[in-house]
N, C-alpha and C positions, 0 to 999 in steps of 0.2 A: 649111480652115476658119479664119476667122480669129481673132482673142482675144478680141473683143467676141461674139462668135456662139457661142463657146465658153464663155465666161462667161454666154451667156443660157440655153445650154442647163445647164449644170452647175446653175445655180439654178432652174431648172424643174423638174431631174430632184431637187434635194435636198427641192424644196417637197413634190414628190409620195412621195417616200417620207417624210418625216415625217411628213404624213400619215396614212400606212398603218401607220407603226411604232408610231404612237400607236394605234392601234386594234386592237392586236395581230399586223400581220400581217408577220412578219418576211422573208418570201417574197419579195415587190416590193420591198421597202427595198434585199435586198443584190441583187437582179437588176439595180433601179437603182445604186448602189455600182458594184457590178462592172463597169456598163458605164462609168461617169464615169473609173474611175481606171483601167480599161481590165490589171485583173488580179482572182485566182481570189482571195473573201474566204470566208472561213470561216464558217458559218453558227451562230449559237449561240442556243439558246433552254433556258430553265431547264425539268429535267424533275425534278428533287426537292427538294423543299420543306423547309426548315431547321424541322421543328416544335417545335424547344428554343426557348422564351424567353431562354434564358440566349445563343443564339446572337447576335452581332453586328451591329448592325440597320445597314440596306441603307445607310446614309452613312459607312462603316466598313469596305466592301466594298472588296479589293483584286483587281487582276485573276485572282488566287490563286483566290480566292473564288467569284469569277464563275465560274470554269472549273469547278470546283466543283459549280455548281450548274446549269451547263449539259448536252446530252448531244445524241448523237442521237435524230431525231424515233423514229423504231422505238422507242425504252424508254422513251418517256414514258406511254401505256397501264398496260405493267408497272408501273413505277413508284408512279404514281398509286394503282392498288388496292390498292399497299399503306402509304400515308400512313395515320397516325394520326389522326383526325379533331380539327378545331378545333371545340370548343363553348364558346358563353360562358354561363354558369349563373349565375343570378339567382335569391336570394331573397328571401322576406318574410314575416316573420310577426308576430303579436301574440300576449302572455302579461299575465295577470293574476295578480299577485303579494300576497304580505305585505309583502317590503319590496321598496322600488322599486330605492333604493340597492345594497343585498346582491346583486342579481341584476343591477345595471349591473356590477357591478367583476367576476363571473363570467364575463360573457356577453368582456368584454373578456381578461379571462386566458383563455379558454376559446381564443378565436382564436388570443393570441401561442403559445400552447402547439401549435397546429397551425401554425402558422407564418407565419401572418397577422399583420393588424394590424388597429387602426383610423384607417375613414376621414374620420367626422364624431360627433360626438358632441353632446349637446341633454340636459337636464335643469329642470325650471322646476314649481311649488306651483300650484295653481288657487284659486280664493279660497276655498276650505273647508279649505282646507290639505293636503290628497291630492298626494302629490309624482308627478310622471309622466316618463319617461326616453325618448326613439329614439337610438337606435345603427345605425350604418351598418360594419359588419365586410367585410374581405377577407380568403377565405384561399383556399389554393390549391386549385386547381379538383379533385384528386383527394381531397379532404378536406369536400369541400362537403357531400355529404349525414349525413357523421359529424358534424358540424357542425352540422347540421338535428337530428337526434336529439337533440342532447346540449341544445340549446335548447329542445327539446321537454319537458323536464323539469323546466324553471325555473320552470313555474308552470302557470296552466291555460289553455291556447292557445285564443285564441279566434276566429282566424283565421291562417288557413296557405296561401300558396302559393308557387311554384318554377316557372320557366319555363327551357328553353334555345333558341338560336340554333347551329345549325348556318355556320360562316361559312369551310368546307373549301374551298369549289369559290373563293368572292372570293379567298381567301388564294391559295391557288393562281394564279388567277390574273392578280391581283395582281403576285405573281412573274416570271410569264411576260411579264406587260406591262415589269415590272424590266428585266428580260437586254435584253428589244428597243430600250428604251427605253437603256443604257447601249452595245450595240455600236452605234446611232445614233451615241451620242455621242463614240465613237471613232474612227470614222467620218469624223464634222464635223472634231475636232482635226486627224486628217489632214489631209482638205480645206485645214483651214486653215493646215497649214505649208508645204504647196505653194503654197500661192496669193501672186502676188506683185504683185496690183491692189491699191487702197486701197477701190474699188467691189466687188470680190470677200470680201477680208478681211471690211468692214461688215454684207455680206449671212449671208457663214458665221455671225460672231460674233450675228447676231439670230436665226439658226436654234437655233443654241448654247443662247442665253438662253431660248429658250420650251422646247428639250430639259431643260434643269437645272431650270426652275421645272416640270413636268411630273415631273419627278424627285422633287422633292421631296415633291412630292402623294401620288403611291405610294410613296416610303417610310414618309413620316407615317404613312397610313395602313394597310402591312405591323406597321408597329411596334404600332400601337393595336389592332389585332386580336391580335396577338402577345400582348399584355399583359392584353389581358380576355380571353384564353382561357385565359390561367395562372392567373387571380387570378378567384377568382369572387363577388359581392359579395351582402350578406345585409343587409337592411332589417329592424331588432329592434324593438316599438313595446312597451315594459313600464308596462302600469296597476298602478293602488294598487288592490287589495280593496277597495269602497268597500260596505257594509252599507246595506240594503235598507232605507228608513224604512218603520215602522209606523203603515200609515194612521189616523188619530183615527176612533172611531166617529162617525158625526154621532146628535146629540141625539134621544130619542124626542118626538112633538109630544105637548102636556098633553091629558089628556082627562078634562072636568070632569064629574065624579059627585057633585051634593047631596046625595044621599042617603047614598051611601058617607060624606061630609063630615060630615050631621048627626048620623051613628050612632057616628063617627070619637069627634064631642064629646061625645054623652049617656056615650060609653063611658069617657071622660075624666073626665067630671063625676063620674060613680059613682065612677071609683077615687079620684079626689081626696077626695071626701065619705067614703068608708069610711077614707081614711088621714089627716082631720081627728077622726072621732070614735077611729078607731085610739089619737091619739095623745092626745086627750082622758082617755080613759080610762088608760090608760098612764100620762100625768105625774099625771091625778086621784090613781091610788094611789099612787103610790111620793113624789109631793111634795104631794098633801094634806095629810097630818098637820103636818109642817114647817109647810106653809103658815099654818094653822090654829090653829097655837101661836105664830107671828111675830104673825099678827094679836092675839090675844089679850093679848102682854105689849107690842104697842105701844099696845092701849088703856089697859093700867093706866098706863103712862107717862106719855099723853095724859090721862087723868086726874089725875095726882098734877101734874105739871105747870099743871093749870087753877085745880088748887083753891089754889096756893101764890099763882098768880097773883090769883086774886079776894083771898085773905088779905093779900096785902099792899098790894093799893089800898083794902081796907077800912079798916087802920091810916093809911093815910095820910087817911082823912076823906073821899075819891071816895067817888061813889056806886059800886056794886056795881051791874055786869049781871046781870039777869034769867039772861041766859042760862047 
């Protein structure tokens, strides 16, 4: 065979198991492998699942690692049933409060204290001046619903709910695409230190490039799952106590009664007229007498004062009035 023929099949044979390794299936990739490089490759596919957050995420991976997480297919079954399940738990609730403040700076110590944190926070007045608060909390997922309780107490809930995502079986196999997706690309590397074309080398190296941006994808996405399955998140919405206005009564319509009217006034008249003679009689006696004697010593005055008056226009030679 010769170099050109062998270079067309090599690159055939690497199209077709990438492939296959992208799609999970590690089976044809090394049957392919094994026959290009014409020796016995080791078959590796991940059968247990790192379920620690805190473990090392997949760009961090040393062939250590890998070995690690690989096995034979017979103990992948076993294995698997006894993985820890990944859930990611989500909550949400709303409280109605006295104070809005008092119960933001709780809801917030409330988390660090479980070991969380916060992730957005919002605070803002409505035009009546009622202050309102959303809180967005992380904590960790075996603390979530201690967490839900303890919120539940902050004031008076007035909507509550909690959802989870089971996301075991992706996670997994996630993984399993991982191992396929890395003895690929050890694989290629080979490939490519034997190769000793410039037409060869080119072809490896763009297999290469679309195996490592492929990589990347399922690690990003190992990691993201990994971290919302740790950390579980809590949507807090805290109202002001806002008091209930007191509808105004509406007006009774008039309803006009003459008659009620003219008895209203004869009944008015009469008190009026009993409380003019009332007081009639009243000042009569008690300021009669007074009265009575004022009049009488202003008439002698009015007298003695008239007759001085005629007397002295008579001296002066006027005539004197009649009167």
């Amino acid at each position: 065979m010769t170099r050109r023929m062998r270079f067309m099949v090599v690159t055939f044979l690497l199209s077709i198991g990438i492939i296959i390794a992208a799609c999970g299936g590690a089976d044809t990739v090394e049957m392919q492998v094994t026959r290009v490089v014409e020796a016995e490759v080791v078959r590796m596919e991940p059968t247990q699942v790192m379920m620690d957050p805190a473990f090392a995420s997949a760009e961090e991976l040393s062939d250590t690692d890998i070995e690690t997480l690989v096995g034979s297919e017979t103990e992948r079954p076993n294995n698997n049933a006894q993985l820890q399940r990944l859930i990611i738990k989500d909550g949400d609730m709303t409280v109605v409060v006295m104070d809005t403040e008092a119960v933001l700076e709780d809801a917030i110590e409330l988390a660090v204290e479980l070991g969380g944190y916060v992730i957005s926070q919002q605070i803002w007045d409505d035009s009546a001046g009622y202050r309102f608060a959303t809180v967005q909390l992380g904590v960790p997922v075996d603390r979530f619903e201690e967490a839900m309780r303890t919120l539940r107490i902050y004031g008076s809930v007035t909507n509550e709910s909690a959802s989870g995502q089971d996301v075991t079986d992706e996670y997994v196999d996630l993984n399993s695409r991982l191992g396929n997706l890395l003895a690929t690309q050890e694989r290629l590397r080979s490939f490519l230190e034997s190769a000793d074309e410039v037409a060869e080398i080119l072809a490896i190296n763009e297999e290469l490039k679309k195996i490592e941006e492929e990589l990347e994808i399922v690690q990003g996405r190992i990691t993201y799952l990994a971290d919302r399955a740790a950390v579980s998140t809590i949507d807090l919405t805290i109202n002001p106590l806002i008091p209930t206005p007191t509808p105004t009564p509406l007006p009774t319509p008039y309803e006009w009664r003459p008659g009620d009217t003219a008895h209203t006034a004869f009944v008015n008249l009469e008190n009026s007229a009993a409380f003019a003679a009332d007081f009639t009689i009243y000042n009569g006696i008690t300021c009669g007498p007074w009265l009575l004697l004022t009049g009488i010593v202003s008439y002698f005055f009015w007298r003695i004062l008239r007759w001085r008056t005629r007397r002295g226009t008579a001296l002066a030679g006027e005539p004197v009035s009649s009167d």
